[in-house]
C-alpha positions in Angstrom: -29.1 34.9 47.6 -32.1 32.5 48.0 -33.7 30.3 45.4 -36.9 32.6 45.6 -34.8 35.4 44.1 -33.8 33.4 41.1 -37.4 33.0 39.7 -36.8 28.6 39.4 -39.8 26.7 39.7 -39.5 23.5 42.6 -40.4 20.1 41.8 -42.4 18.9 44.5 -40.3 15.8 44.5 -36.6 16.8 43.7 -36.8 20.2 44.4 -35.9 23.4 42.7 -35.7 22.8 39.0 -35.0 25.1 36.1 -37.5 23.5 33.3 -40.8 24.4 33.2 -42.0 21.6 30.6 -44.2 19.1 31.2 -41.8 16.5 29.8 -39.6 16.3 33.1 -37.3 13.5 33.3 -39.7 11.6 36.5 -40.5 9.0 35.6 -44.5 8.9 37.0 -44.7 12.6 36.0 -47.1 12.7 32.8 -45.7 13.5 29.8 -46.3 15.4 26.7 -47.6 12.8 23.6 -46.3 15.0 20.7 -42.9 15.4 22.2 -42.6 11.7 23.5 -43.5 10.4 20.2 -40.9 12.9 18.7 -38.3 11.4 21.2 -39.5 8.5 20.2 -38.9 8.7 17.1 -35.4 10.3 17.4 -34.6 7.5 19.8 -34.9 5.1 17.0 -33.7 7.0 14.1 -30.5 7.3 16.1 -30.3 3.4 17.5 -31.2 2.8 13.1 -28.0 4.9 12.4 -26.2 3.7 15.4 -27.1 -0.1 13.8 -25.6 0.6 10.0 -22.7 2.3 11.8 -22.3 -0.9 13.5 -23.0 -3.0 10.8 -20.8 -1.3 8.1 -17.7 -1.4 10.1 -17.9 -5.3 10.8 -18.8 -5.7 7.3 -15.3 -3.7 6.7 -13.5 -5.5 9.4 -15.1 -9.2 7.6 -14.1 -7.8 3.9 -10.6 -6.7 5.8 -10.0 -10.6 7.2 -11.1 -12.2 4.4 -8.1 -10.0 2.3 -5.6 -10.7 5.0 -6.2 -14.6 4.9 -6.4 -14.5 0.8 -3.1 -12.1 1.6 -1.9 -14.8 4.0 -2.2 -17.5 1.2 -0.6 -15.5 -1.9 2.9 -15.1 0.2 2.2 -18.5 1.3 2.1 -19.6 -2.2 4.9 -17.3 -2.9 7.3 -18.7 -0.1 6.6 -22.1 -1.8 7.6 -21.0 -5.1 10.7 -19.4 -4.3 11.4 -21.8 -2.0 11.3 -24.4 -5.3 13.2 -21.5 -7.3 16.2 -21.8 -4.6 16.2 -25.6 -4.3 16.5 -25.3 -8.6 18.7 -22.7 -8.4 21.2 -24.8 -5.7 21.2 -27.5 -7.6 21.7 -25.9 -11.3 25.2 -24.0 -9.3 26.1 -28.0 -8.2 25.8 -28.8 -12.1 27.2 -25.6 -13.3 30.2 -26.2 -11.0 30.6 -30.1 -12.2 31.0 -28.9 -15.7 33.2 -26.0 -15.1 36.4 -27.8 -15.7 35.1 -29.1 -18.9 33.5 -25.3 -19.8 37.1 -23.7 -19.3 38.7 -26.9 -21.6 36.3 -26.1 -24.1 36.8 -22.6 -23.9 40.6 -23.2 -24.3 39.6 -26.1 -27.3 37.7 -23.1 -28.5 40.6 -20.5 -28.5 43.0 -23.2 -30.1 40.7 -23.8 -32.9 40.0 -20.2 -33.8 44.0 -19.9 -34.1 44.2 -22.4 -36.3 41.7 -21.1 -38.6 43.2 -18.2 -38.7 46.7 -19.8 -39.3 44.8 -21.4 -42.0 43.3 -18.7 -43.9 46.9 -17.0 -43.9 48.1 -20.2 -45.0 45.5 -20.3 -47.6 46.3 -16.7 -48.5 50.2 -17.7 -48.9 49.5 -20.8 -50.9 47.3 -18.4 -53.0 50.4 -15.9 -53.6 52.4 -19.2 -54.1 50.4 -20.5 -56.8 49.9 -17.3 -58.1 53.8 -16.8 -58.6 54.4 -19.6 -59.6 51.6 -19.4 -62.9 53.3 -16.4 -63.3 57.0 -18.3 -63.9 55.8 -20.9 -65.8 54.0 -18.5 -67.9 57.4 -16.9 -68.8 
């Protein structure tokens, strides 16, 4: 089959081509001024989207960095705080373990004393029943 039989038009500089328009892509070939001003004008409508594409995502890549380094100091803060919570912490265990031998003598001061008051209230109680008897056999 020869390129005659195909009905395509040549380009008397590239050879056969398959557009008939007047808008071919040479670049000394003379174009059509309605449909180069609408290229035109798609050509920068696209590079205006392309641009606020462009733009948007840096702005969301600047709006992400400037949360990661206020991020960055919020656990920084953080580390410090706990940090001063341990150190607290450490030292309140050093006290708490000082004063454990004097915790568990209170705690046993503690246990002796509420022993005694009960010893006393039964005492109490007896001296009661005691007294009481003994109105009752001087009253006789």
């Amino acid at each position: 089959m020869s390129l005659d039989n195909q009905n395509v038009n040549e380009s008397p500089k590239r050879g056969p081509t398959l557009s008939t328009s007047t808008s071919s892509f040479e670049a000394l070939d003379p174009h059509d001024p309605n449909l180069s001003r609408l290229a035109t004008t798609m050509f920068q409508k696209t590079e205006d989207y392309l641009y606020g594409e462009f733009t948007s995502t840096q702005d969301a890549y600047k709006r992400l960095e400037e949360m990661n380094h206020l991020t960055l100091s919020k656990y920084t803060d953080i580390h410090r705080i706990t940090g001063n919570i341990s150190t607290t912490v450490n030292r309140m265990d050093k006290i708490h373990q000082s004063l454990a031998p004097h915790i568990y003598k209170i705690e046993e001061i503690e246990q002796a004393v509420l022993k005694l008051e009960k010893m006393a209230y039964a005492i109490d109680a007896y001296s009661k029943k005691l007294e009481a008897k003994a109105k009752y056999l001087t009253k006789r």
